[in-house]
Phi, psi and omega in degrees: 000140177273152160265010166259005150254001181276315182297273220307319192284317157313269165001284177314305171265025141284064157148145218326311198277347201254338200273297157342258162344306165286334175273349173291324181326292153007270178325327169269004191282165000267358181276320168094137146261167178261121164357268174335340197232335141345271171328287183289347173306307172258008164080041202229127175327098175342290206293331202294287184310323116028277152278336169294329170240012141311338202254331160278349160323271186336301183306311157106016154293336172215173198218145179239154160223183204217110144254121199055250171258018176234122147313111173267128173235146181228136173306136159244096196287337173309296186313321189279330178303324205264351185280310178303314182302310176304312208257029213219342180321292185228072177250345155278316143103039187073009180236095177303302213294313163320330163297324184309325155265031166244003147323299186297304169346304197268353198268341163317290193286355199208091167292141183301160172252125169321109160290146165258119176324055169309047197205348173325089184280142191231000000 
């Protein structure tokens, strides 16, 4: 990731209501909302939101498709996943332990998920 797509994105969720918006996203994957229930989840004017998500579009943060007459958007977590690693890439600097807590931190809400051995012999 460059960093001037790392700025555009950080940008982008520096204010309130686009910051909003991407955790409702959040919240919703992998099915995505429509522009209209977006709005009203915040209480936020159809044309004004509108532009908040032209602008995580742009950021390259959320994704639109088009059904019929509604836009459906989804959080785009590979972008967002890629924003965090620039900025988290080289903060040990050969040193883990600087990292460890925010390792531990994140490891509660988002536990690695388990594979299961189809191949176990038993």
């Amino acid at each position: 990731m460059e960093s001037e797509q790392a700025i555009l994105a950080l940008a982008a969720l520096a204010q309130p209501t686009r910051l909003g918006v991407f955790r409702l996203l959040v919240k919703h994957e992998p099915e995505g909302l429509a522009a209209g229930d977006i709005a009203k989840a915040l209480a936020v004017p159809q044309n004004t939101m509108s532009s908040h998500l032209a602008i995580l579009s742009r950021a390259g943060l959320v994704t639109a498709q088009r059904f019929s007459r509604s836009i459906v958007y989804r959080a785009d977590l590979d972008a967002f996943r890629a924003v965090m690693l620039f900025m988290v890439r080289d903060c040990c600097d050969g040193r883990p332990e600087i990292c460890a807590p925010l390792i531990e931190d994140l490891t509660p809400c988002c536990p690695p998920v388990r594979k299961k051995r189809a191949d176990a012999k038993v």
